[in-house]
TILUMPA-201835 format. One line per field, with one value per residue (C-alpha): residue number from 1; residue in three letters; x, y negated, z. Coordinates in Angstrom, 1 decimal. Layout:
REM residues N
seq <- c(NUM; ...)
type <- c(ALA; ...)
X <- c(X; ...)
Y <- c(Y; ...)
Z <- c(Z; ...)
//
This chain:
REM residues 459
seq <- c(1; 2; 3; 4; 5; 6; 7; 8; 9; 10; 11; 12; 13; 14; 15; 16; 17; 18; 19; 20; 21; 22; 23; 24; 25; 26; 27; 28; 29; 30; 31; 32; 33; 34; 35; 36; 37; 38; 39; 40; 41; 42; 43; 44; 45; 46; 47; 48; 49; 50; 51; 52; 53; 54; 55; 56; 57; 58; 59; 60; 61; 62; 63; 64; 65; 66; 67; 68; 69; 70; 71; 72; 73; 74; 75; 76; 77; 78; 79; 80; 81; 82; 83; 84; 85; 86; 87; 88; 89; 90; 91; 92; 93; 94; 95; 96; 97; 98; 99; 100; 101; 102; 103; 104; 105; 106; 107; 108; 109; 110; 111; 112; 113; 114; 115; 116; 117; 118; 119; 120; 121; 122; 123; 124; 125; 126; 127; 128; 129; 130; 131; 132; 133; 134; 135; 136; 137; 138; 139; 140; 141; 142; 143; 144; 145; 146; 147; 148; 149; 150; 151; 152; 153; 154; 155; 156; 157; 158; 159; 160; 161; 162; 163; 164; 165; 166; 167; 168; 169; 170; 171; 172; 173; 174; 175; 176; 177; 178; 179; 180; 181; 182; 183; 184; 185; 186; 187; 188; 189; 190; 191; 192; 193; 194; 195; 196; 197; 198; 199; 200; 201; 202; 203; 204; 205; 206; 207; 208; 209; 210; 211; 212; 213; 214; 215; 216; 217; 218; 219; 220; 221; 222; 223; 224; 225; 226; 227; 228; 229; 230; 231; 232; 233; 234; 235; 236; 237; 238; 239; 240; 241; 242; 243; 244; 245; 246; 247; 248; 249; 250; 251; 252; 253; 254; 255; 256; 257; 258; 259; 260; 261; 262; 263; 264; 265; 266; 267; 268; 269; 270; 271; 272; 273; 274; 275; 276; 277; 278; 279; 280; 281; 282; 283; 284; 285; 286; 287; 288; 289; 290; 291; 292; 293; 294; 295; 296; 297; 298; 299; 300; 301; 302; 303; 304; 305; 306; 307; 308; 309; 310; 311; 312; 313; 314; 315; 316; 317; 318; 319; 320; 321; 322; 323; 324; 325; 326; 327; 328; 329; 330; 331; 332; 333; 334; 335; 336; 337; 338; 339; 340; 341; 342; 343; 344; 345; 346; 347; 348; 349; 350; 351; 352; 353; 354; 355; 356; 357; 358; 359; 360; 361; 362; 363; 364; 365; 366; 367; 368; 369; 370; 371; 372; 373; 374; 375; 376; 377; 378; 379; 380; 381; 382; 383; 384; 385; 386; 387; 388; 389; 390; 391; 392; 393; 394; 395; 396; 397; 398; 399; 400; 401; 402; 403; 404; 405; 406; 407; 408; 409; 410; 411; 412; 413; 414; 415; 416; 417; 418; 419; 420; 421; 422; 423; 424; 425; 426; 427; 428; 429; 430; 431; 432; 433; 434; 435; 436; 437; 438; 439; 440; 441; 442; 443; 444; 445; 446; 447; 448; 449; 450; 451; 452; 453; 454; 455; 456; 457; 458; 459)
type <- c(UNK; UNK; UNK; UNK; UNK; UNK; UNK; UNK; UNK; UNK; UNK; UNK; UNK; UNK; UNK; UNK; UNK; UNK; UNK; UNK; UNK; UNK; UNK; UNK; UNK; UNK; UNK; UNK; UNK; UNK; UNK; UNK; UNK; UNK; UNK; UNK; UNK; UNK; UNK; UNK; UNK; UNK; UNK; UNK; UNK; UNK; UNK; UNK; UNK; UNK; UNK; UNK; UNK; UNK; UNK; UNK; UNK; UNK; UNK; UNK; UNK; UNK; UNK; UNK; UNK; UNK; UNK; UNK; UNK; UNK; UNK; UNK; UNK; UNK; UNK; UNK; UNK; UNK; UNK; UNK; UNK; UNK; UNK; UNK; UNK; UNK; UNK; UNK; UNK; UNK; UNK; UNK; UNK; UNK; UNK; UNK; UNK; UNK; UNK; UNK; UNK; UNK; UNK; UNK; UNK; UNK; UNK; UNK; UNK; UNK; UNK; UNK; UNK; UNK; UNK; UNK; UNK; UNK; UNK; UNK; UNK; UNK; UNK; UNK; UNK; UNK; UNK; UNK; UNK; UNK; UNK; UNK; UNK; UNK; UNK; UNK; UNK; UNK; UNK; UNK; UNK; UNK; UNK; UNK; UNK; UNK; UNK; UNK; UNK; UNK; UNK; UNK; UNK; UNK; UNK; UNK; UNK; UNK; UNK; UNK; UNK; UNK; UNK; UNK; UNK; UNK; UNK; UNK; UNK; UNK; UNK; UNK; UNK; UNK; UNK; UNK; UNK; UNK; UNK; UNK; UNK; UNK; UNK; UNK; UNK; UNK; UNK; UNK; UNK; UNK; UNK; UNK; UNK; UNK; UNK; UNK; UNK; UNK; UNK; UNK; UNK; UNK; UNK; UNK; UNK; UNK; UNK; UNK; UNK; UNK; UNK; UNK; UNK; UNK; UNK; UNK; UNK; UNK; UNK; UNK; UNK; UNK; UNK; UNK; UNK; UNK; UNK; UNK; UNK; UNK; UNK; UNK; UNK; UNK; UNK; UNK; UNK; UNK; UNK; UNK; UNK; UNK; UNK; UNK; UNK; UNK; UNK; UNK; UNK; UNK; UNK; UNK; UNK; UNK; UNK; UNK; UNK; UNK; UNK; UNK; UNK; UNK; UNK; UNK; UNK; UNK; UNK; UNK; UNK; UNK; UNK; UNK; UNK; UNK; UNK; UNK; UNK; UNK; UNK; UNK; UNK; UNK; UNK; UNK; UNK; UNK; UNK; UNK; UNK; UNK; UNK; UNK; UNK; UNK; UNK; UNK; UNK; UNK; UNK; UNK; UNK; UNK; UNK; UNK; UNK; UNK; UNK; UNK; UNK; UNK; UNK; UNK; UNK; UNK; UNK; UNK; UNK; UNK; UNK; UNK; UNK; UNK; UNK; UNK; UNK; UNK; UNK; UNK; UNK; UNK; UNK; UNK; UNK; UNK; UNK; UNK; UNK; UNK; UNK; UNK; UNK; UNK; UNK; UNK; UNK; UNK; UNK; UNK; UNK; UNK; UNK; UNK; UNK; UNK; UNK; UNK; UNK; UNK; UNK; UNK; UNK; UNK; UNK; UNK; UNK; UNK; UNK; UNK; UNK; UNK; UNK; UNK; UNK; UNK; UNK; UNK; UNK; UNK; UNK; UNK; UNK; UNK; UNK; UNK; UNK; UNK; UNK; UNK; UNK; UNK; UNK; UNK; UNK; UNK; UNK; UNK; UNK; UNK; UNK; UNK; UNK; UNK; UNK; UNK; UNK; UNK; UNK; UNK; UNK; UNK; UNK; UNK; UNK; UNK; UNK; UNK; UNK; UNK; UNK; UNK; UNK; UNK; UNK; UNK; UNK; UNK; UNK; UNK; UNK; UNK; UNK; UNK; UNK; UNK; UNK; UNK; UNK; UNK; UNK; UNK; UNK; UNK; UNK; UNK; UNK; UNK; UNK; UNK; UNK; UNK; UNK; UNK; UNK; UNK; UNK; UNK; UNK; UNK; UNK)
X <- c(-135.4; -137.6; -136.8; -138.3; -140.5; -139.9; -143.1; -143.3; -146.0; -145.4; -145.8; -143.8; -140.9; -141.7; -144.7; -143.5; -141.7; -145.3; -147.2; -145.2; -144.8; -148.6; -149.3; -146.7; -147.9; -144.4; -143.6; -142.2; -138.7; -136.7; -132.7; -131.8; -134.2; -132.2; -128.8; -129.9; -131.7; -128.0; -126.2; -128.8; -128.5; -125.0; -123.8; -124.6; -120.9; -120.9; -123.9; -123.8; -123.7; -120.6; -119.3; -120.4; -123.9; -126.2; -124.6; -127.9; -127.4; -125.4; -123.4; -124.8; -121.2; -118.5; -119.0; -116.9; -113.7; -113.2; -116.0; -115.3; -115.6; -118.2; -120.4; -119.7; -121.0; -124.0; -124.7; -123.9; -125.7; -129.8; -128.3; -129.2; -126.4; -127.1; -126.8; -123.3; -122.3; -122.2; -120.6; -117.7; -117.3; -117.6; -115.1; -112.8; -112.8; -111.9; -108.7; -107.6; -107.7; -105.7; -103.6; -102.5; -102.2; -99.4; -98.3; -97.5; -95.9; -94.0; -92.7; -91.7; -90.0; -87.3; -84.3; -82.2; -79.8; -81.9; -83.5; -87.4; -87.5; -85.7; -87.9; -90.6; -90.6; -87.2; -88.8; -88.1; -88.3; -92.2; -93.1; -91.9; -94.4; -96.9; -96.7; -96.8; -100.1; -101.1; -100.4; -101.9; -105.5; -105.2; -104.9; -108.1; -109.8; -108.9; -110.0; -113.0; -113.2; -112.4; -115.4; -117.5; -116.4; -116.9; -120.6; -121.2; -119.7; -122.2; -125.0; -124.4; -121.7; -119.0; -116.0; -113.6; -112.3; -112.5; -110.2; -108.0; -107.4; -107.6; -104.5; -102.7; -102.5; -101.8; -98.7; -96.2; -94.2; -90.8; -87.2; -85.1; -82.1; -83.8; -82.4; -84.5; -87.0; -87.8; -86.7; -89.3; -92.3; -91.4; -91.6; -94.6; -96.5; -95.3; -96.8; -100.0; -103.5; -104.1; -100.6; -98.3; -100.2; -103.4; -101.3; -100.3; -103.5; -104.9; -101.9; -102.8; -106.6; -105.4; -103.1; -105.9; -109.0; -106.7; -105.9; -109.3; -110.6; -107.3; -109.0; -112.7; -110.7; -109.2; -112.7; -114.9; -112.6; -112.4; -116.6; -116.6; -114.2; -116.1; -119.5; -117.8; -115.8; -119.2; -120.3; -119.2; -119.9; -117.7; -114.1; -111.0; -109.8; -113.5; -113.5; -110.2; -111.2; -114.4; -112.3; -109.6; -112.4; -114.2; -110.6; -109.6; -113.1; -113.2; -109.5; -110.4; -113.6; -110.8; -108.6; -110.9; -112.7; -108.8; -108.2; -110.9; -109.5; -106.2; -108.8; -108.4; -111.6; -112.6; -115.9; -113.3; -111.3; -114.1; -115.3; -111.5; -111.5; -114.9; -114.2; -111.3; -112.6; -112.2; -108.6; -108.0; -110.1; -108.4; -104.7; -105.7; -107.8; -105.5; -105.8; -109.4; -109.5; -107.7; -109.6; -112.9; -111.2; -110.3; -113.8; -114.6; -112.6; -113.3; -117.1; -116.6; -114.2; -112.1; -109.3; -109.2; -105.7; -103.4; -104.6; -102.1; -102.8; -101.5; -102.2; -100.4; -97.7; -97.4; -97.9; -97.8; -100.0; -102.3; -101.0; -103.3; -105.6; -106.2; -107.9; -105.3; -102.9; -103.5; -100.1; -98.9; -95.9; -94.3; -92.8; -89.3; -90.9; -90.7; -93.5; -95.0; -97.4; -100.1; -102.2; -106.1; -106.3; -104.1; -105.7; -109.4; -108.6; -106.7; -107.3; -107.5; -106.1; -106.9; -105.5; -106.4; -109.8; -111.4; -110.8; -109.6; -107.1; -106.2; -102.3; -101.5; -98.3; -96.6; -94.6; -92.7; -91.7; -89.5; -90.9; -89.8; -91.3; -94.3; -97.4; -99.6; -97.3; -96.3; -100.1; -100.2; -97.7; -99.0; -102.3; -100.8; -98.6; -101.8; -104.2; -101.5; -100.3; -102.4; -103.2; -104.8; -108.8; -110.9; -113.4; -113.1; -111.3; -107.7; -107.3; -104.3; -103.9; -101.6; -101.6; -99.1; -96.7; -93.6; -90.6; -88.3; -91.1; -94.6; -96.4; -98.4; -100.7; -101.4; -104.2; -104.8; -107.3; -106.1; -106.9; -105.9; -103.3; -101.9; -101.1; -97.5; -96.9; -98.6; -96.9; -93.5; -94.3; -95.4; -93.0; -90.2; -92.3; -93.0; -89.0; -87.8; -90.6; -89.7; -86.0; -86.7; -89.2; -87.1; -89.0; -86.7; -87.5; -86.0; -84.8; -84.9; -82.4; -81.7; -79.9; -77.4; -76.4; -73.1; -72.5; -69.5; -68.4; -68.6; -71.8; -73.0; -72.0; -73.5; -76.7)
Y <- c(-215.4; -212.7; -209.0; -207.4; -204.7; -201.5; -200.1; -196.7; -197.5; -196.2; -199.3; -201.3; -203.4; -206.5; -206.4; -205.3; -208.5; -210.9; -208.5; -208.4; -211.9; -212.7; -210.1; -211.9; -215.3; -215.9; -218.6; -217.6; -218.9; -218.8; -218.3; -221.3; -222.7; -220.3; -222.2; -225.4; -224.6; -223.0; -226.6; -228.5; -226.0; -227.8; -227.4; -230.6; -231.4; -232.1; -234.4; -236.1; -239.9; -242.1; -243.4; -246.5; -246.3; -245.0; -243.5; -244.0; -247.5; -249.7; -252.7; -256.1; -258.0; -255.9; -257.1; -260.0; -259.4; -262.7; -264.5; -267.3; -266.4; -268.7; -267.8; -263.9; -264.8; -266.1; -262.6; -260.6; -262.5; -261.3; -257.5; -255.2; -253.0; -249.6; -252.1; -253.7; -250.7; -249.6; -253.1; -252.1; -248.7; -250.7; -253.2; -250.2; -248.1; -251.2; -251.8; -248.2; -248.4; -251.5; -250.1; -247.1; -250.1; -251.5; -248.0; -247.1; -250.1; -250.6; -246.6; -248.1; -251.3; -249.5; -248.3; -245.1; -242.8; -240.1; -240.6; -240.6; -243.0; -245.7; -248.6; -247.7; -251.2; -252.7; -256.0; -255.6; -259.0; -258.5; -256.0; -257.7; -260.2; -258.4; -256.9; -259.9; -260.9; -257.6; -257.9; -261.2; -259.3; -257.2; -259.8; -261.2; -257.9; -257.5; -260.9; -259.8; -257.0; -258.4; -260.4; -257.6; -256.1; -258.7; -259.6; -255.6; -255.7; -258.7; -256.2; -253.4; -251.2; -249.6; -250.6; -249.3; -246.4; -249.4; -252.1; -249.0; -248.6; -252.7; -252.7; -249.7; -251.6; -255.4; -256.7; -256.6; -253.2; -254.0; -251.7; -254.2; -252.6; -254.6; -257.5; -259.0; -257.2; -258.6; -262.1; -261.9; -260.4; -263.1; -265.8; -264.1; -264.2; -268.0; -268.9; -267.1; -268.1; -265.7; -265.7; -268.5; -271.5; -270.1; -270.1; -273.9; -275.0; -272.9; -274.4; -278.3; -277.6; -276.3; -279.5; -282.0; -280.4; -280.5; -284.1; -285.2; -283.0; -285.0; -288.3; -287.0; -285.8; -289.1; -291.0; -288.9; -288.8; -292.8; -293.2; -290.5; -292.3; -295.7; -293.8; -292.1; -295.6; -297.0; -294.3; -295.3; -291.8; -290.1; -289.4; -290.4; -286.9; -285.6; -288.9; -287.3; -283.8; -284.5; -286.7; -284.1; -281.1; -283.2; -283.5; -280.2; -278.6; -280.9; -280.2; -276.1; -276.2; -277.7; -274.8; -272.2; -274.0; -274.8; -270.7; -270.0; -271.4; -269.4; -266.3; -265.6; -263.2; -265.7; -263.3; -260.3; -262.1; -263.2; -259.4; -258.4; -261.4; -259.7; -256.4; -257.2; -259.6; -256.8; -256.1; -260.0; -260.6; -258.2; -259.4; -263.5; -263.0; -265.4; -267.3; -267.3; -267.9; -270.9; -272.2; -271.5; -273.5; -276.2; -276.9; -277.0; -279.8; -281.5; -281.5; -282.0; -284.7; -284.2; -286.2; -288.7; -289.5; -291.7; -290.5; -289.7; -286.1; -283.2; -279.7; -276.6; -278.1; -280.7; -284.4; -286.9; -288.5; -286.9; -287.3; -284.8; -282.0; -279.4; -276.1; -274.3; -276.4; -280.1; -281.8; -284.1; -286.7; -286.7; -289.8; -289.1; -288.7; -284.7; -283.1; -280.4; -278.0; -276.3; -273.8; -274.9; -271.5; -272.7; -276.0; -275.4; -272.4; -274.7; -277.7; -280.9; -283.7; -286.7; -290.2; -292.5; -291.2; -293.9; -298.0; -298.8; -297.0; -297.2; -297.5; -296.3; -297.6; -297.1; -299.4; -298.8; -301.2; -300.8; -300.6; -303.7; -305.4; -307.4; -305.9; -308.6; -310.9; -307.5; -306.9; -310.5; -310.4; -307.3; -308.8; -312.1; -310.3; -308.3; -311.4; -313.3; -310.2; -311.6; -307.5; -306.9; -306.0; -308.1; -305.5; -302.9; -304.1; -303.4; -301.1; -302.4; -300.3; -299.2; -295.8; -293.6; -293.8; -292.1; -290.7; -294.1; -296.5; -297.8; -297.2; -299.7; -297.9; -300.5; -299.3; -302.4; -301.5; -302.2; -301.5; -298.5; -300.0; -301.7; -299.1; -298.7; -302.4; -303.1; -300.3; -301.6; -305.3; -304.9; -302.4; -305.4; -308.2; -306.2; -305.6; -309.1; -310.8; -308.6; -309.2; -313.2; -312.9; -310.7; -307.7; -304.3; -301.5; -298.6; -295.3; -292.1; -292.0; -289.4; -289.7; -287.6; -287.3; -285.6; -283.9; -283.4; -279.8; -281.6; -283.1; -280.1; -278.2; -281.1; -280.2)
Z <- c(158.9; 159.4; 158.1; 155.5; 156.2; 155.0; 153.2; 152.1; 149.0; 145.7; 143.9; 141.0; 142.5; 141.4; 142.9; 147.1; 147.5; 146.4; 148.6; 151.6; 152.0; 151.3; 154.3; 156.4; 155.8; 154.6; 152.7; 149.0; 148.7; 146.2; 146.2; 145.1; 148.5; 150.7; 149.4; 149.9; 153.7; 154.3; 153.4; 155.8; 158.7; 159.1; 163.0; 165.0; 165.0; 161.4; 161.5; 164.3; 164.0; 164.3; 167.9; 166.2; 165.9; 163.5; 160.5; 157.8; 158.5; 156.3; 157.5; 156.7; 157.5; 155.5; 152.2; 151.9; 154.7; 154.8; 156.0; 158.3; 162.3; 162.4; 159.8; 161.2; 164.8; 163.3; 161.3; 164.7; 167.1; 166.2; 165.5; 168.3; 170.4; 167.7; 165.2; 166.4; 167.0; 162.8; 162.3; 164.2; 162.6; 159.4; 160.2; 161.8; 158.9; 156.7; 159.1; 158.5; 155.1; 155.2; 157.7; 155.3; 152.3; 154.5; 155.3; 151.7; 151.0; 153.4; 152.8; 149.1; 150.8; 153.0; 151.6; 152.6; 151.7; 149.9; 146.8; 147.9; 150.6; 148.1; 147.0; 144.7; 142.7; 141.3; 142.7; 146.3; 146.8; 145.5; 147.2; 150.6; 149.2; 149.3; 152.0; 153.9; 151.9; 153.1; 157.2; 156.7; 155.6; 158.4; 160.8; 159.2; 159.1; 163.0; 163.7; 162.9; 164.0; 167.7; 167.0; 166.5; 169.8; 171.7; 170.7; 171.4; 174.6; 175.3; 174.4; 176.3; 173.7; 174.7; 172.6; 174.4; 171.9; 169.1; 171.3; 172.2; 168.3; 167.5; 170.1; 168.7; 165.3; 166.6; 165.5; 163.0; 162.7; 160.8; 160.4; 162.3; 161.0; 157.3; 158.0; 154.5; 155.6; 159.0; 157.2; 154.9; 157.6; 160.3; 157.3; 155.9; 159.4; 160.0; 156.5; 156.7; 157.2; 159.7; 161.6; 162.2; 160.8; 162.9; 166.3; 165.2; 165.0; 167.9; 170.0; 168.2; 169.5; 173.2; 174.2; 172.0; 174.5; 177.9; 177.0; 176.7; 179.3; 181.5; 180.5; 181.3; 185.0; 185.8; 184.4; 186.6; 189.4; 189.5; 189.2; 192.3; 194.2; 193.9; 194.9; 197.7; 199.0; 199.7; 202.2; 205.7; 207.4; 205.2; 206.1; 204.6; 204.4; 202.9; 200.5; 198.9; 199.2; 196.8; 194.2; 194.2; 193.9; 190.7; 188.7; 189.2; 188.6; 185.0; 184.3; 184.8; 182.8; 180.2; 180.3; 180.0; 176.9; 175.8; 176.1; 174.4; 171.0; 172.1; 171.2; 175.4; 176.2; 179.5; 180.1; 180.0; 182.3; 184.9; 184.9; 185.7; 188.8; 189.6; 189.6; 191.8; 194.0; 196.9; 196.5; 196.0; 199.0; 201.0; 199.5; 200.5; 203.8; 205.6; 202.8; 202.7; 206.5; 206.1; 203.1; 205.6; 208.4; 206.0; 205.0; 208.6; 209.4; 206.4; 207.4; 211.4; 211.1; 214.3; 212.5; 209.7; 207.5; 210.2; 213.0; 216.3; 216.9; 218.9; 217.6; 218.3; 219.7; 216.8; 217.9; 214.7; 212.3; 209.5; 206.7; 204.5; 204.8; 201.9; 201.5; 202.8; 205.2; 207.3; 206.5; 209.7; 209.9; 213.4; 214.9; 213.9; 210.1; 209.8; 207.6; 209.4; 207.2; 209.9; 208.5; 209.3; 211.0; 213.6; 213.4; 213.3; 216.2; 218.2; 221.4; 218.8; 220.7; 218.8; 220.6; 217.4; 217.8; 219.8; 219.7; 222.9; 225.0; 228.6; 229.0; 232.4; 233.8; 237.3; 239.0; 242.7; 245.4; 248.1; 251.6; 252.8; 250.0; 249.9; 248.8; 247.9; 246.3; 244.1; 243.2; 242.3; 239.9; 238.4; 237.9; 236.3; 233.7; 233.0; 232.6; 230.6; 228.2; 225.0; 223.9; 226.9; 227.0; 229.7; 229.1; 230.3; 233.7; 234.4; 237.4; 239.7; 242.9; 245.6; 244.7; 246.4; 249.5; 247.4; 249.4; 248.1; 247.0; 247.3; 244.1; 242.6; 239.4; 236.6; 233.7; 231.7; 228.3; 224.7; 221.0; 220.2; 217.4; 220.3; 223.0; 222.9; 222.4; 225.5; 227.3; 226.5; 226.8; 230.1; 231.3; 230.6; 232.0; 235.4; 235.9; 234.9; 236.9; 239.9; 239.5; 239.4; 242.5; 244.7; 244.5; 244.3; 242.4; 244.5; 243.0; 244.7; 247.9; 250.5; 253.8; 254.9; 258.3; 259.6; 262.9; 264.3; 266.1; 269.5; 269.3; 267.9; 271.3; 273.3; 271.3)
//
């Protein structure tokens, strides 16, 4: 305000103030004006709007608290953030008042020693009644109000002094040293609405949704695996890989619609999985390297399920390959886990890989033997052996002038399937057919020649 001036005329009283304003430009005020500008010039502190949004703004869902969940995601879904954000204070304020409802009451229910905490009504029994009616509107209201929070979360709010409160409040606060008193809230919450026969159904929905969503899994699973049994190029091992990858993908889309009627926040929880996907990636990098290596070998196909392999160190059959591990059988029917790190970084010997194998086999004669009649035989038991492969050729040599023997090398072809029966078949022929025919098999001899003192001088 400005001050007044102080002007020396002589001149009537009531006539300074008219004239010093008009010569001022001053608007004329009265006191009454002054008052009221005093009351609007309130500090910004008093006025300013609610955390929720904006205060001259009235809430279009709080008039009946309780309106199905439904029908109050269809009123929140064309308000704007601003707008959501007066909802919540709405709903907010409604579960405080609510809150100090139960408060009250439940200050009248217990009973004590002194004379002003006893129960207010002579009905206890009543008012433990109603107090259960009560916790079961405040369940609603925060229902609701969780609602709320979640659609302005989806919009850009921050709701994060609201859920802070909402899960301040949650639950059921009873004396448990009241043992009718507990009684009657856990009965009361059982019974209610918005408590026990809620979580019944909500648990009746979850297993109804992951049963059909198991049925969809195995449906889906079984059309996949008939699409994928009609491609020749594809790999046993990549064949169960893709129907294993549909059933699980169906049966997870399952559990995350089945949490959803649970009241499970699954956007919340993605964000959380997000927002930690460096410290989980950090945490499973051997993990994730081994997941990497397994979709490696699933699309490069060095192996397929049964074959004969040899990797680090492990020779067996392939049982399995997953994500994380390739599973092998030995020959004396261990398990062996090897995680596709070691496996995809590893020499991949793969002896089921091709048709036909060569089965190499040596046999020795003595010197005094006769060569061609051995080679003879060895050609005959070859020819004759009904496994054998014409084609390729066998390869029957003399091979190696040993230290005790003459060594004949034998490399006859067979089907893979075959190899060892072939190895063994002929390694029995070749020794009873030599036996028969007078042929020896020597074994490793050395001379030893002694000297006596004398002849050791004569030397």
């Amino acid at each position: 305000m400005f001050a007044k001036p102080k002007l020396q005329l002589l001149l009537p009283p009531f006539l300074l103030l008219p004239l010093t304003v008009a010569a001022l430009g001053l608007p004329l005020r009265s006191n009454a004006q002054d008052q009221a500008a005093e009351s609007d010039s309130t500090p910004a502190e008093e006025t300013a709007p609610a955390p929720g949004g904006d205060p001259e703004r009235e809430s279009v869902t709080i008039e009946d608290p309780g309106i199905p969940l439904d029908h109050l995601d269809l009123l929140l879904d064309p308000l704007t953030e601003v707008e959501l954000g007066t909802e919540a204070e709405a709903w907010r304020s409604l579960l405080k008042e609510k809150m100090l409802e139960i408060a009250e009451k439940e200050i009248s229910a217990r009973s004590g020693d002194q004379a002003d905490v006893a129960p207010a009504e002579p009905d206890r029994t009543a008012l433990l009644a109603s107090l259960s009616e009560l916790r079961e509107q405040k369940t609603a209201i925060a229902d609701r109000l969780k609602a709320v929070l979640d659609e302005w979360d989806a919009k850009g709010g921050d709701s994060s002094e609201y859920r802070s409160y909402l899960e301040a409040v949650a639950g059921i606060k009873v004396d448990v040293y009241d043992a009718e008193a507990t009684l009657a809230a856990l009965t009361g919450w059982l019974k209610s609405k918005e408590g026990g026969i809620k979580w019944a159904i909500n648990a009746g929905k979850f297993l109804v949704i992951m049963l059909i969503f198991w049925v969809l899994a195995r449906i889906l699973a079984g059309l996949v695996k008939r699409a994928t049994e009609r491609q020749t190029k594809l790999s046993s091992l990549l064949k169960a890989f893709i129907n294993k990858l549909v059933r699980r993908t169906v049966l997870f889309i399952g559990l995350l619609v089945a949490l959803s009627t649970l009241g499970v926040n699954v956007g919340a929880m993605f964000a959380l999985i997000g927002g930690g996907a460096f410290i989980i990636g950090f945490a499973l990098q051997d993990t994730l390297g081994n997941f990497a290596a397994g979709l490696m070998l699933l699309i490069y196909r060095p192996f397929d399920t049964g074959d004969v392999v040899e990797i680090a160190d492990v020779s067996g059959k392939v049982d399995s390959v997953s994500l994380v591990s390739t599973t092998i059988r030995t020959f004396d029917n261990k398990v062996v886990l090897v995680p596709n790190r070691e496996v995809w970084g590893q020499v991949i010997t793969n002896a089921t890989a091709s048709d036909e194998r060569r089965v190499d086999l040596v046999f020795g004669i003595g010197y005094e033997d006769d060569i061609e009649k051995a080679q003879a035989i060895l050609e005959r038991l070859v020819s004759e052996h009904e496994l054998t492969l014409d084609t390729p050729e066998p390869t029957i040599k003399l091979h190696e002038l040993a230290d005790s023997s003459v060594n004949f090398i034998c490399r006859p072809w067979s089907k893979t399937a075959d190899y060892w029966t072939v190895y063994w078949d002929l390694t029995r022929k070749v020794k009873e057919t030599f036996d028969a025919e007078g042929i020896s098999i020597p074994f490793p001899q050395r001379d030893v020649h002694l000297i006596s003192p004398a002849e050791d001088k004569e030397a």
